[in-house]
N, C-alpha and C positions, 0 to 999 in steps of 0.2 A: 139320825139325820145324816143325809149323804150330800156331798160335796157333789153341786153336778158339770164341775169340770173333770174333774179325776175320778171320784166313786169312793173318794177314801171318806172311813164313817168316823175318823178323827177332825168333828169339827166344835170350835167351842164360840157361844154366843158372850158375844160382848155387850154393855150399856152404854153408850155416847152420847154426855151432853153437849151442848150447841148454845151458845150464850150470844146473846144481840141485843147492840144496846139502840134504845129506839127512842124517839124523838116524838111525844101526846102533843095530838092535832085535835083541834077542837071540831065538831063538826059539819055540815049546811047550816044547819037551824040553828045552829050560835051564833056562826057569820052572817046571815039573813037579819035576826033581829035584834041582835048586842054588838058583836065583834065589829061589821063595818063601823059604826058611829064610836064605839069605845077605840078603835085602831086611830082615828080622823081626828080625836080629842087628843088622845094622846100625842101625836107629831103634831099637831098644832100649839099645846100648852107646855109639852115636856120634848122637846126637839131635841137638845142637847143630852140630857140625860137618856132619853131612847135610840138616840145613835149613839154611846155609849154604851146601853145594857146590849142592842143588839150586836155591836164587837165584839164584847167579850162573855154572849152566852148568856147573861142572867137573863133569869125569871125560866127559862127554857125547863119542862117537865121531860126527865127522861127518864125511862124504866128497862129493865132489862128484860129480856122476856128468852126462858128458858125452855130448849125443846129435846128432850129425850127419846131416841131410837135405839131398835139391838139392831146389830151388825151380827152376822155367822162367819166366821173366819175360818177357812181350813185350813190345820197344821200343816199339813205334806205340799201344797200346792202355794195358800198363802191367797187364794180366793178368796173374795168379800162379796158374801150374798145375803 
């Protein structure tokens, strides 16, 4: 493998993960026929304790989601292709 900013064939492939931490959204067809009437009970029966959970986070699903790429670095140059 060649570097194709300099030509030099000192190049070494690197693995790099990428970590993101993401925030599960429910989706139309939840919100269509559950979510609106279950959101509208809830602040209407649990007001105090849902502005609560929504302060500080609870109940909120979050997952991390992991994404792996190579990188080609070249030693002499210091290129990332």
């Amino acid at each position: 493998m060649t570097c194709p900013k300099c030509g030099s064939n000192d190049v070494s492939v690197q693995v790099l993960n990428e970590s993101k931490l993401v925030t599960a959204h429910h989706g139309i067809i939840w919100w269509m026929f559950i979510g609106w009437w279950l959101f509208l009970i809830k602040w209407l029966i649990f007001t105090v304790p849902a502005i609560i959970f929504k302060i500080f986070g609870i109940g909120k699903n979050k997952k991390i989601i992991n994404k792996t790429k190579k990188v080609n670095v070249c030693q002499k140059c210091g290129n990332t292709f």
